[in-house]
LUMPABA-103475 format. One line per 8 residues: number of its first residue (from 1); their letters; for each residue x, z negated, y of C-alpha. Coordinates in Angstrom, 1 decimal. Each point is the difference from the previous one (the first is absolute). Example, Ala and Ser with C-alpha at 12.3 -4.5 7.8 and 13.67 -1.06 7.14 Angstrom:
BEGIN
1	AS	12.3 -7.8 -4.5 | 1.4 0.7 3.4
END
This chain:
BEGIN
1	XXXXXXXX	190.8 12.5 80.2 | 2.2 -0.2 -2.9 | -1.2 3.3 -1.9 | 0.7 -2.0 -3.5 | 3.3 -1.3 0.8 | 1.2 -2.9 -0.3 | -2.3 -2.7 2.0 | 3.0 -2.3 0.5
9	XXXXXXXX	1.6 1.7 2.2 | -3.0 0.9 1.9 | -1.2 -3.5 0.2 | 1.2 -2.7 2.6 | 0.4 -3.7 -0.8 | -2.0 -2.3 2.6 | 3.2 -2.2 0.6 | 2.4 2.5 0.8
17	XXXXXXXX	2.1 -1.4 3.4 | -0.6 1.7 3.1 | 3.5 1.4 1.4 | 0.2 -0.9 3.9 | 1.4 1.8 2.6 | 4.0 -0.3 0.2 | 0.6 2.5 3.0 | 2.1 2.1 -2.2
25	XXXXXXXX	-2.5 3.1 1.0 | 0.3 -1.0 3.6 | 2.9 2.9 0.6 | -2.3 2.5 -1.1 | -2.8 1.7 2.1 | 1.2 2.2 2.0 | 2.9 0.5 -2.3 | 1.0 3.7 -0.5
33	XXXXXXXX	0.0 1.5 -3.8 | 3.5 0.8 -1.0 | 0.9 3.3 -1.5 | 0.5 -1.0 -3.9 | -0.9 1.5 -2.7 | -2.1 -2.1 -3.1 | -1.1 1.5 -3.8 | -3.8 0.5 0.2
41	XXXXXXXX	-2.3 0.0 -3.2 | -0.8 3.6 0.9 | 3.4 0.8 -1.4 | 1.5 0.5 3.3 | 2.3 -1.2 2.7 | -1.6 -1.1 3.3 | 1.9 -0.2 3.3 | -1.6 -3.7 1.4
49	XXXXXXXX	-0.1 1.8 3.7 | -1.9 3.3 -1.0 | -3.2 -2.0 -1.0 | 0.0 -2.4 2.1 | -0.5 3.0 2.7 | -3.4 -0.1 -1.4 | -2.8 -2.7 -0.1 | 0.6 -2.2 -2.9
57	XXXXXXXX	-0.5 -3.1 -1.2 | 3.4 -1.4 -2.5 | -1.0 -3.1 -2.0 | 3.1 -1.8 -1.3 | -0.3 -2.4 -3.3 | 2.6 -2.0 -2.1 | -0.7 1.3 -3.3 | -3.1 1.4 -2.7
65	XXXXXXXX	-0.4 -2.1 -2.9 | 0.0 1.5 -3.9 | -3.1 0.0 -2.0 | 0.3 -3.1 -2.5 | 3.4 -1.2 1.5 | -1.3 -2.6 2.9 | 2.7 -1.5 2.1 | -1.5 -3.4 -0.3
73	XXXXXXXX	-0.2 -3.1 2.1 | 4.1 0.5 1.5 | -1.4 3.4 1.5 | -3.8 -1.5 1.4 | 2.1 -2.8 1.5 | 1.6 1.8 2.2 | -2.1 0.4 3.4 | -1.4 4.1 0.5
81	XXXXXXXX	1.9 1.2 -3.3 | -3.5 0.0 -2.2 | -2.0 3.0 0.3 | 1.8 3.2 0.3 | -2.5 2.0 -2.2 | -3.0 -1.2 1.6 | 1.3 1.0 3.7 | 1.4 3.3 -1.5
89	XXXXXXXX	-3.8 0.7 -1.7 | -1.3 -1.1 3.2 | 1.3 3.1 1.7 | -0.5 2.2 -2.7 | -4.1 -0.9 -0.3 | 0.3 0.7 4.1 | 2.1 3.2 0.2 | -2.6 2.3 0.5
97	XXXXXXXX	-1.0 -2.2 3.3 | 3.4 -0.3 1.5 | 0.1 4.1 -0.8 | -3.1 0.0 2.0 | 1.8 -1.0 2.9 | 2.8 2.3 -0.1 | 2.5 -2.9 -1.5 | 2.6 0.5 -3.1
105	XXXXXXXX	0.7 -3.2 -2.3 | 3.0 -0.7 -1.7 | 1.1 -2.8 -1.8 | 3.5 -1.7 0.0 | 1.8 -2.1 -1.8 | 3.6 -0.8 -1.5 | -0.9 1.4 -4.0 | 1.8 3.0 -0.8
113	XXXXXXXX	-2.1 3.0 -0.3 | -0.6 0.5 -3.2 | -1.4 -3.8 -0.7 | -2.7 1.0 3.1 | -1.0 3.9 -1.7 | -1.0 -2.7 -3.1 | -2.3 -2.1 2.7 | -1.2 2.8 1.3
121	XXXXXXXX	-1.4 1.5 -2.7 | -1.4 -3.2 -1.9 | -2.1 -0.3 2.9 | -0.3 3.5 1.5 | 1.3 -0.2 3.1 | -0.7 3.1 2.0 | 2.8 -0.7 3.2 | 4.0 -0.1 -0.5
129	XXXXXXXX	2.0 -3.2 -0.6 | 3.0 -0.1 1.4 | 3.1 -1.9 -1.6 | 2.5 -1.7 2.5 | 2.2 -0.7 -3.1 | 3.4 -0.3 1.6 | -1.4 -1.4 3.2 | 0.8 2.1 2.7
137	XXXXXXXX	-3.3 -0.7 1.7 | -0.1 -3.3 -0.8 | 3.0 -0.7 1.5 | 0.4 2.3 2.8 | -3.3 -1.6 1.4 | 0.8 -3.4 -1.1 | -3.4 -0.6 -2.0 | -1.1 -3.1 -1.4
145	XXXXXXXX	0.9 -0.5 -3.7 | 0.4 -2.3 -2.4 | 1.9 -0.2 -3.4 | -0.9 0.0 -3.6 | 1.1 0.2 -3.3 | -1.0 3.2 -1.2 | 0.4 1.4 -4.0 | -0.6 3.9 1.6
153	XXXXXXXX	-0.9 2.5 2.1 | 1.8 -0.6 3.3 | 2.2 -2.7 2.1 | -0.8 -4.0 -0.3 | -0.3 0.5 3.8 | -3.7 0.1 1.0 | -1.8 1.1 3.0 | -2.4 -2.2 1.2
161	XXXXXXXX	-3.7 1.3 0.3 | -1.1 1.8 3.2 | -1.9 2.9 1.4 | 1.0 2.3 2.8 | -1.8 2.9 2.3 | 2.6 2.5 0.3 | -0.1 2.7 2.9 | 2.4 2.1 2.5
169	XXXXXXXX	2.6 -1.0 -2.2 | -0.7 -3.6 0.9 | -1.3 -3.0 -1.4 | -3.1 -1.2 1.9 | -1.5 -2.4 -1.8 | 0.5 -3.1 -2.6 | -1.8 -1.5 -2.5 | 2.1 -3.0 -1.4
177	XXXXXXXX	-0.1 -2.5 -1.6 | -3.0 1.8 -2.1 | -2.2 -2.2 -1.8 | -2.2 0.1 -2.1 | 2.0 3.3 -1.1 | -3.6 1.7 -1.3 | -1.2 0.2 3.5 | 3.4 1.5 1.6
185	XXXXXXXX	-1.7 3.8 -0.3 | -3.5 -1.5 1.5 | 1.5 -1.9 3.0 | 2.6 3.1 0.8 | -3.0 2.3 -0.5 | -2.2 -1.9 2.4 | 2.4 0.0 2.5 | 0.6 3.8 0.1
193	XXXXXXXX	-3.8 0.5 0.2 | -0.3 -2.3 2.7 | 3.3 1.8 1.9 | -2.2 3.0 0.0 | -2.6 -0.9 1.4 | 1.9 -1.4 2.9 | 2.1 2.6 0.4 | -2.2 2.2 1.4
201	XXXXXXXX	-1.5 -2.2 2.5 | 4.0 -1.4 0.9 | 0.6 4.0 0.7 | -3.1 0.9 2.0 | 1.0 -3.0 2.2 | 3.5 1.5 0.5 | -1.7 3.2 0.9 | 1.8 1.6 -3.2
209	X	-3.6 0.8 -1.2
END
């Protein structure tokens, strides 16, 4: 849904390289969320540990394009870098089902805040963005990135695109590598749907029930 923006951002080449799995998440589920604090959209700052008490889904990306300025065939080149917008829209035309379920989205990236208020309200994003612009997440959990010449709005350091289900403070689960990067939302979505109908049945066989 591009809600008469700019369709080539939106749109996916067919060729695009599919990014393999280097093992650089591997360190991560089970991983606790550190105590740090990160700019939010919402005008805000967000201690990392506070939310992740809660059931929540974080959905990291390298960086949103600008409307008329495309980063060209360097940029589609490189394996999972292509397609922030469409896995950021994908959450945003599925928010109202993850709310269903009792899980908060948020977005992440490496963009300072202010360049991700302008994303958010070209496209009408209804959850916060976070901005890891000095990279105290990034490197306190020693996430994937890559680098890249940037002309603004944050670091040339780049995280790589994942998804995570956040809870207890924890990481539980991760997507990554993420491709196509339209379908992140979906797959993450079916998965929570799926966790609840199990869980249930996993508790009444605990006698939890």
């Amino acid at each position: 849904m591009d809600r008469g923006k700019s369709p080539d951002l939106l749109k996916l080449p067919p060729d695009l390289p599919v990014p393999v799995d280097d093992g650089a998440c591997d360190h991560l589920p089970g991983a606790q969320v550190p105590s740090l604090p990160l700019g939010s959209t919402a005008g805000r700052w967000i201690d990392l540990a506070d939310i992740a008490e809660r059931p929540s889904v974080w959905f990291f990306y390298p960086r949103t394009g600008e409307p008329g300025k495309p980063a060209g065939p360097a940029w589609d080149a490189i394996p999972g870098a292509r397609g922030c917008t469409p896995q950021s829209c994908g959450f945003r035309d599925l928010f109202r089902e993850f709310g269903a379920l009792g899980v908060v989205v948020y977005g992440v990236s490496t963009q300072e805040t202010a360049y991700q208020r302008e994303f958010v309200a070209r496209h009408h994003v209804p959850f916060e963005i976070l901005s890891d612009r000095d990279l105290s997440l990034t490197r306190g959990l020693r996430l994937p990135t890559f680098e890249y010449p940037v002309e603004r709005g944050g670091p040339t350091t780049l995280i790589k695109r994942m998804a995570w289900y956040v809870e207890r403070g924890r990481i539980e689960r991760i997507w990554y590598p993420v491709f196509p990067p339209d379908r992140n939302a979906e797959i993450v979505l079916g998965w929570l749907r799926e966790r609840a109908r199990l869980l249930p049945r996993a508790r009444t066989a605990v006698g939890l029930a």
